[in-house]
C-alpha positions as CSV (number, residue, x, y, z in Angstrom):
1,X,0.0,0.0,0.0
2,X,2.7,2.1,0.9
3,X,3.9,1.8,-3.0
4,X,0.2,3.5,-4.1
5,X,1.3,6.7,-1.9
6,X,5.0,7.1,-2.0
7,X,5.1,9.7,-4.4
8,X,2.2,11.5,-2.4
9,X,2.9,14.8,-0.9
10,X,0.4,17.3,0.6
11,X,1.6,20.6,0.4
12,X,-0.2,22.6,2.2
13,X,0.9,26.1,0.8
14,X,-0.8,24.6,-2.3
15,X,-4.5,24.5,-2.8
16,X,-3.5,21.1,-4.4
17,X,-4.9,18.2,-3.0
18,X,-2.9,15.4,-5.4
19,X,-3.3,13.0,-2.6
20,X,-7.1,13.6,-2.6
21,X,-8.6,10.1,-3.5
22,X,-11.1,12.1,-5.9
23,X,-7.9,13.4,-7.8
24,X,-5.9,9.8,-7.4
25,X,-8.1,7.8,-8.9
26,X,-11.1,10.0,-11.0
27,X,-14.6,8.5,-10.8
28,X,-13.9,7.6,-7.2
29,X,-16.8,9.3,-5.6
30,X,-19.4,8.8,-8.2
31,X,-18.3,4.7,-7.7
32,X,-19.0,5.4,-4.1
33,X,-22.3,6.8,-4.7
34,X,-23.5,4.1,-6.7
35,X,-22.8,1.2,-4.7
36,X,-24.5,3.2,-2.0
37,X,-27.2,3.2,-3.9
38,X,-26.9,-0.8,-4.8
39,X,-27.0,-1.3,-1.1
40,X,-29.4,0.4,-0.6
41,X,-32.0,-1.0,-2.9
42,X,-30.8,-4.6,-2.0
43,X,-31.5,-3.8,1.4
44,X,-34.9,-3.0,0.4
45,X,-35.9,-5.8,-1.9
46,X,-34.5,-8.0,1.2
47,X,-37.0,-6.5,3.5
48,X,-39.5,-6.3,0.6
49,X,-38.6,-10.4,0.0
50,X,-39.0,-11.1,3.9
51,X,-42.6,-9.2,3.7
52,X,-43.2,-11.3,1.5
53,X,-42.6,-14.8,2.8
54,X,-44.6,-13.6,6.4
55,X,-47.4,-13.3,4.0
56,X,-47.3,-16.2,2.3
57,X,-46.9,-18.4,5.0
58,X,-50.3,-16.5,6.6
59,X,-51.8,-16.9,3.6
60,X,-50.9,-20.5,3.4
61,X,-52.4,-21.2,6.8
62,X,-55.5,-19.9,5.8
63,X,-55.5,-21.2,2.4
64,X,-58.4,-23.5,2.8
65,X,-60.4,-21.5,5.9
66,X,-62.9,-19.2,3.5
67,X,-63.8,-18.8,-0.4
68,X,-61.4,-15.8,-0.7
69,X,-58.5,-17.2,0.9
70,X,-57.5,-19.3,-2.3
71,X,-57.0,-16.1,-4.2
72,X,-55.0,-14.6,-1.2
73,X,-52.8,-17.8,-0.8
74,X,-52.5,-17.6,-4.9
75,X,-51.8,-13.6,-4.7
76,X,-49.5,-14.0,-2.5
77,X,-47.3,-17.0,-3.6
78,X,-47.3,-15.0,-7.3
79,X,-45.7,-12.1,-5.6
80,X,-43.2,-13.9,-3.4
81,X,-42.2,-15.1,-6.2
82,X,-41.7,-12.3,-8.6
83,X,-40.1,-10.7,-5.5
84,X,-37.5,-13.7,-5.3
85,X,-36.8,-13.1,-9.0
86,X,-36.2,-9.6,-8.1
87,X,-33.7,-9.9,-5.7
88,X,-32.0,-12.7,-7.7
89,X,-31.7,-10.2,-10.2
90,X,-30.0,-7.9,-7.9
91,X,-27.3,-10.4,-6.7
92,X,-26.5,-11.4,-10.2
93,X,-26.0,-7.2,-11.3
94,X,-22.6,-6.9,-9.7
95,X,-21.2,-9.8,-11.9
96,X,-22.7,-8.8,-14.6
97,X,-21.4,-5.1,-14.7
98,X,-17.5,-6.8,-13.5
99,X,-17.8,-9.1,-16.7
100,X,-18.6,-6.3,-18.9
């Protein structure tokens, strides 16, 4: 690591910041910003996913109690499932963008 910064000086009496990880390595902060963002949303669609499965297993407890509770059991079990597809999608992105 020490290799990355050796040539790095601050000066001080500059307005210079050429050890300023923004002037290092350009894109830095707008990397940062995305994959806050990525974390973000994943953390979302995980709480979105576990929603989800307390509903369906409700649902599926119910399934067979009243007329309606079919359509809620089959409701339910559709979205779950789109929701799982979702966030399979997200865990796949990041190789996806490191491949391309």
């Amino acid at each position: 690591m020490s290799e990355i910064w050796a040539e790095c000086e601050d000066d001080y009496a500059t307005s210079a910041d050429e050890c300023d990880l923004a002037e290092r390595y350009p894109g830095f902060w707008g990397h940062v910003a995305v994959n806050f963002a990525y974390a973000v949303a994943s953390a979302v669609a995980l709480g979105w996913l576990a929603r989800g499965a307390l509903e369906l297993r409700a649902a599926r407890a119910e399934r067979f109690s009243a007329g309606g509770a079919i359509e809620r059991y089959r409701a339910a079990r559709e979205s779950f499932g789109l929701t799982c597809c979702g966030c399979g999608a997200m865990a796949v992105l990041p190789t996806i963008v490191a491949v391309l």
